[in-house]
C-alpha positions in Angstrom: -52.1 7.5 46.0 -51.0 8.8 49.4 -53.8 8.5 52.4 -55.0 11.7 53.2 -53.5 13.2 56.8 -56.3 15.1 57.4 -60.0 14.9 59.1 -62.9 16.5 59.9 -62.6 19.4 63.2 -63.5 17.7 66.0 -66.3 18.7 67.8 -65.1 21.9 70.1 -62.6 22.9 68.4 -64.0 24.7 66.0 -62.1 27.5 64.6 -64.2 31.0 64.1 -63.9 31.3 60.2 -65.4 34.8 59.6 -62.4 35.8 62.0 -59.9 34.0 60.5 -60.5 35.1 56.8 -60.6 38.6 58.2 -57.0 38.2 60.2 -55.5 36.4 56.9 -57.0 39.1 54.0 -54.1 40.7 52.4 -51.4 39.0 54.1 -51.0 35.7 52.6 -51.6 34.2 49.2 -54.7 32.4 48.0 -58.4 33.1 48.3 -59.5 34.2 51.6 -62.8 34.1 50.6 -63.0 30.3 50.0 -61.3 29.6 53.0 -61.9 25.6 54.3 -60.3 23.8 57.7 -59.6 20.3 58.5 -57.8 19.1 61.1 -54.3 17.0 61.6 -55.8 14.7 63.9 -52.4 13.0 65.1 -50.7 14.8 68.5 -51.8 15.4 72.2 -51.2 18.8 72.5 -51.3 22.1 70.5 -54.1 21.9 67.9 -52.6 22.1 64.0 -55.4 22.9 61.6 -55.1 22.7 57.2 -56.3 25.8 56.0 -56.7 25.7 52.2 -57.7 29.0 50.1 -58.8 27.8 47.3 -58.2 24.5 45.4 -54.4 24.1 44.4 -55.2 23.0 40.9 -56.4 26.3 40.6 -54.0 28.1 42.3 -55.2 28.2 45.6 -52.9 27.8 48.7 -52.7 25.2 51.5 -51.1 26.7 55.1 -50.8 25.1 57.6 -51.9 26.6 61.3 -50.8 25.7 65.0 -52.6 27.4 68.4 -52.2 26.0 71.8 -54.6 23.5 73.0 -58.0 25.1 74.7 -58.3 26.0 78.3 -55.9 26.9 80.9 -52.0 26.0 79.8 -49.4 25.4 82.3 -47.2 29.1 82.3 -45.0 29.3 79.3 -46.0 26.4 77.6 -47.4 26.0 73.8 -45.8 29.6 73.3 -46.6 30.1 69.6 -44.8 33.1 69.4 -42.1 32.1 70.2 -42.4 28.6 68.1 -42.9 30.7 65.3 -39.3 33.2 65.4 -37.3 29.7 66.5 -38.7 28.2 62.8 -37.8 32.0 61.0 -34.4 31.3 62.4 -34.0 27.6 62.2 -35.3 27.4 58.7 -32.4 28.6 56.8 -30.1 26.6 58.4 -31.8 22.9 58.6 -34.6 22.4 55.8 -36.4 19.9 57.3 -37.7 22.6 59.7 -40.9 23.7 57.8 -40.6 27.9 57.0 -43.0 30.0 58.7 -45.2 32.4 56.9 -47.6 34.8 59.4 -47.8 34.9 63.3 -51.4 36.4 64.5 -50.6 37.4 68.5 -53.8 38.9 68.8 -56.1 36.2 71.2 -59.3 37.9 70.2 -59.2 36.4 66.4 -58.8 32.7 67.6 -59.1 32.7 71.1 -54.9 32.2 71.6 -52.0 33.3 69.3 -51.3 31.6 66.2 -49.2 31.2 63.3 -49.4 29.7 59.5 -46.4 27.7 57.9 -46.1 26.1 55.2 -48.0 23.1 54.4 -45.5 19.6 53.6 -47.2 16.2 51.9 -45.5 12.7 53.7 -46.5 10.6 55.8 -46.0 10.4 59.4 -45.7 6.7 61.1 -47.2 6.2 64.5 -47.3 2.9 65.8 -47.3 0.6 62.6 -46.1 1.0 59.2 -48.3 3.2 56.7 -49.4 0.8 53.7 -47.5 2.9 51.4 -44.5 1.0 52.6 -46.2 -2.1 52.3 -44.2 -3.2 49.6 -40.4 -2.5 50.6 -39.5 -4.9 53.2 -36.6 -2.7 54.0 -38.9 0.1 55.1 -38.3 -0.9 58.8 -34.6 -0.2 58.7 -34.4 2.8 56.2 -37.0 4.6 58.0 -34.9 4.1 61.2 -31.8 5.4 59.9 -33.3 8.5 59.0 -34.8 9.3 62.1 -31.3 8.6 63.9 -29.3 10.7 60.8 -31.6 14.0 61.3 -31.1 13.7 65.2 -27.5 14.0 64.5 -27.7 16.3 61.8 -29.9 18.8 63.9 -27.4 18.3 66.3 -24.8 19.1 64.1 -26.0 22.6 63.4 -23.2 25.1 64.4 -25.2 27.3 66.6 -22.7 29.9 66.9 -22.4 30.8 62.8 -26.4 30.4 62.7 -26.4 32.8 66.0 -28.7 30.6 67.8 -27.3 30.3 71.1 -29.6 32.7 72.3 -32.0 30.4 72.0 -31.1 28.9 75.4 -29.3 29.0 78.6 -26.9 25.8 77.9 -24.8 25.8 80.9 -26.2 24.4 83.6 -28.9 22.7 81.0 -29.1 19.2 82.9 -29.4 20.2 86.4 -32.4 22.9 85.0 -34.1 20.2 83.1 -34.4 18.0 86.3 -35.6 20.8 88.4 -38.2 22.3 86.0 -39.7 19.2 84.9 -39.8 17.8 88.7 -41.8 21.0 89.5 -43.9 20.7 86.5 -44.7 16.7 87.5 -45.8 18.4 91.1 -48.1 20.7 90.1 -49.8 18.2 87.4 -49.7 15.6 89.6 -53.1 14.3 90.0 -54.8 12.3 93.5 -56.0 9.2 91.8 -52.2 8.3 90.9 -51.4 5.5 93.1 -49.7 6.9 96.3 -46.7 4.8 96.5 -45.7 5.5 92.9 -41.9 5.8 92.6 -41.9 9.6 91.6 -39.7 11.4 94.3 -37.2 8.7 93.7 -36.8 9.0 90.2 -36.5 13.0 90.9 -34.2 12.2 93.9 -31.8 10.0 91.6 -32.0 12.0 88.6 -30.6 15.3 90.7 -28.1 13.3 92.5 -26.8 11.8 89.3 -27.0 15.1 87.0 -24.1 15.1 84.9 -22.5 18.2 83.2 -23.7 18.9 80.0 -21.7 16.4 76.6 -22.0 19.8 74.7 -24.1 22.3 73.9 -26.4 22.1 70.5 -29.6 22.6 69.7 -32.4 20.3 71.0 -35.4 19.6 70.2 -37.3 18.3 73.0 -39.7 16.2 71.9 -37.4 14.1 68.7 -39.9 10.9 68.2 -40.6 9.1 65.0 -44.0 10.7 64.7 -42.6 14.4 64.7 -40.8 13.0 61.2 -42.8 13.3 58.1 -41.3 10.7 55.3 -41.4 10.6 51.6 -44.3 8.3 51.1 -42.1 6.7 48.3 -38.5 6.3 50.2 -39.1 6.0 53.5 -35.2 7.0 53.7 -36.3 10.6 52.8 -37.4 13.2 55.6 -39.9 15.4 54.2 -40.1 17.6 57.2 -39.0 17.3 60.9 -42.3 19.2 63.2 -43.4 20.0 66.5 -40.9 22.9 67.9 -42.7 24.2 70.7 -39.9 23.2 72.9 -36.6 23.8 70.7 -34.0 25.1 72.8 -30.0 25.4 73.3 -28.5 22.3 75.7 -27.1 18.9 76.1 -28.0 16.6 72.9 -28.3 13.4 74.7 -31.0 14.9 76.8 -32.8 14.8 73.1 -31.1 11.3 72.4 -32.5 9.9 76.0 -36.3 11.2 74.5 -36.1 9.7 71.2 -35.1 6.3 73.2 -37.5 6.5 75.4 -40.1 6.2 72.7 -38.4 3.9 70.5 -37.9 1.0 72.9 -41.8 1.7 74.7 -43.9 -1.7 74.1 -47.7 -1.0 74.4 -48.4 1.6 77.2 -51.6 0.7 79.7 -54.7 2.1 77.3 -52.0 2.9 74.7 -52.2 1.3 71.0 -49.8 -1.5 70.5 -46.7 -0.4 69.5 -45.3 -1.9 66.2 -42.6 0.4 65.2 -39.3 0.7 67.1 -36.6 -1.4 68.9 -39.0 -4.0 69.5 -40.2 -5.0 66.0 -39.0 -6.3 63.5 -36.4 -4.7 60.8 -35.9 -2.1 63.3 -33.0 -0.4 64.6 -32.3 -1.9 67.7 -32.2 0.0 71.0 -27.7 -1.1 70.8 -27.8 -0.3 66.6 -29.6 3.1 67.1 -27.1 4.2 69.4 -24.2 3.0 67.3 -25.4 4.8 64.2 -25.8 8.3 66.2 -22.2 7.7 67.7 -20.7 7.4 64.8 -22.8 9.9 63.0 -22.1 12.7 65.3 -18.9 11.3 66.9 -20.4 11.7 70.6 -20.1 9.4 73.6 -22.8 7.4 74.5 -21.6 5.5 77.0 -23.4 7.6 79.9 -26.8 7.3 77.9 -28.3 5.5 80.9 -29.6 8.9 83.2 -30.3 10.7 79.9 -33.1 7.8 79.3 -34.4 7.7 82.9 -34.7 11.2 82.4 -36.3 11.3 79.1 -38.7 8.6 81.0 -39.4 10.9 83.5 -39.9 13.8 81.3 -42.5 12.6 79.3 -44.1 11.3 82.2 -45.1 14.7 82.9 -46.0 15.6 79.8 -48.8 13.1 79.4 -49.4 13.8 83.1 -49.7 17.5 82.7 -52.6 16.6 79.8 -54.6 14.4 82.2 -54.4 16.7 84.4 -56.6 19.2 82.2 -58.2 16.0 81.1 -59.6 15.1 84.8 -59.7 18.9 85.4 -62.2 19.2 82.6 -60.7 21.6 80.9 -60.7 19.1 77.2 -63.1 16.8 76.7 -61.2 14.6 74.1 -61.4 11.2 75.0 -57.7 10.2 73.7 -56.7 11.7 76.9 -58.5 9.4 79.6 -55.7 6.6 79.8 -52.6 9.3 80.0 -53.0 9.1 83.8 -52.1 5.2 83.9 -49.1 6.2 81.1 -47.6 8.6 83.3 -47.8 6.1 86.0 -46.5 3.5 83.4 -43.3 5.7 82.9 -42.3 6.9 86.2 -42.4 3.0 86.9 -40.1 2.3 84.0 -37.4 4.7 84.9 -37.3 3.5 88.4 -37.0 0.2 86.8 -33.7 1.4 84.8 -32.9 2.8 87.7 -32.6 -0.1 89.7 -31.2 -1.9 86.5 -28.1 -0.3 86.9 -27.6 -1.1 90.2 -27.8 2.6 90.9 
């Protein structure tokens, strides 16, 4: 029997329920009326609640619904709105992309837009094997190939046929990705970082070393193991890929840079010991993983090295820009007091590969 994925609301964020049955009466299926929330309690950043009308073994229905995180959001981020039109579009075309079902862009139900989509059953590995794979030693490795196959088969995705090159601005991609998230890092950055962390160099490298974009697909943005729901019985099997807040047009090895920057991380300062990934054992390997998407997608790798030190950097400022509203007070959940000594962590590593290359 598969674990359930779900929990109780945490305390504050709360969802108004008399609203919500209100803003969902007539337009989807199930009973309103019985309407009951738990919460996905995985993730740092937008909230993503189960809303279930009605049992299902009685015909109820199960959605499932995503709103930005409370308090003040850094401009243009955790865009709901927009999240929801990218899935009506990337849907049809890559089924792993869970299909939307209503978008609510009226703040006064919930507080901040919102939108339902459909609700997926798997499992979703974080930093150690889920005992469901317990007994298939080859779980390690199977699990890894299909996170490396969907990378290259989202990758894949003509996005000229499927008229999604709108979604972006792909030329110039590389250069905008270093100057946007450099930007971002400065306005999140906090005083209690230590003052001679290595940050302007990393930016300094990064924009003196910006390569032209290897080609222009869609991109994820955040591609991780955890953003992968599996098939609780073949860990081969992707149930559903999530998390598209930040889908856009550009380079793919700016996503393939991400994905390795979380797959080779050992345990973070504050962070739970990581035993999933390069590092462990029946794992791709940082060199294997590479090899597989090469050959998968038929792209060179061989210039992986600033894509990494970017995706480093990058997600430096992600968990920097959520301390931030941690320290700020603007969230009081206590997952988010050691993301200041992370973002540290990670500018530290990409200096590190930095200096690795001899660059």
């Amino acid at each position: 029997m598969t674990r359930s994925d779900t929990a109780p609301v945490r305390p504050g964020e709360e969802l108004p329920l008399e609203a919500l049955r209100e803003a969902l009466r007539g337009k989807v299926a199930g009973d309103v009326d019985a309407l009951t929330v738990e919460q996905f309690p995985g993730g740092f950043s937008n909230l993503t609640y189960l809303l279930r009308l009605g049992e299902p073994s009685e015909g109820g229905q199960e959605y499932v619904l995503r709103r930005a995180p409370l308090g003040p959001v850094a401009r243009g981020a955790h865009d709901m709105p927009r999240e929801y039109r990218l899935l009506s579009r990337v849907h049809p075309v890559l089924p792993v992309a869970p299909q939307p079902v209503l978008l609510v862009e009226d703040p006064a139900v919930l507080g901040a837009p919102f939108y339902l989509m459909e609700r997926r059953r798997g499992v979703v590995v974080r930093t150690r094997l889920p005992p469901e794979y317990a007994a298939l030693p080859d779980a390690p490795r199977r699990l890894s190939e299909a996170l490396v196959d969907t990378l290259a088969d989202l990758h894949a995705v003509d996005i000229d046929a499927a008229g999604l090159r709108d979604l972006g601005k792909p030329e110039g991609f590389n250069a905008r990705q270093v100057e946007g998230w450099a930007g971002r890092w400065r306005r999140a950055r906090t005083d209690d970082l230590p003052d001679e962390l290595p940050d302007e160099d990393v930016i300094a490298w990064l924009t003196a070393h910006t390569p032209a974009e290897s080609a222009h697909t869609l991109v994820h943005n955040d591609f991780k193991l955890d953003n992968l729901m599996l098939d609780p019985a073949d860990p081969a099997r992707v149930v559903a890929l999530l998390d598209w807040e930040m889908t856009t047009v550009g380079d793919p090895l700016a996503d393939l840079g991400l994905t390795l920057t979380y797959w080779t991380m050992p345990q973070q300062p504050g962070g739970a010991e990581n035993r999933v990934g390069a590092a462990a054992p029946g794992f791709l390997s940082r060199e294997a993983f590479l090899t597989r998407y090469a050959s998968r997608s038929g792209r060179d790798v061989s210039g992986i090295g600033w894509y990494e030190v970017l995706g480093h950097f990058k997600l430096a400022v992600i968990v920097g820009q959520i301390y931030a509203r941690y320290r700020a007070g603007q969230t009081k959940d206590p997952r988010f007091a050691p993301l200041g000594q992370q973002a540290a962590w990670l500018i530290g590593e990409a200096q590190r590969r930095i200096e690795a290359a001899g660059a």
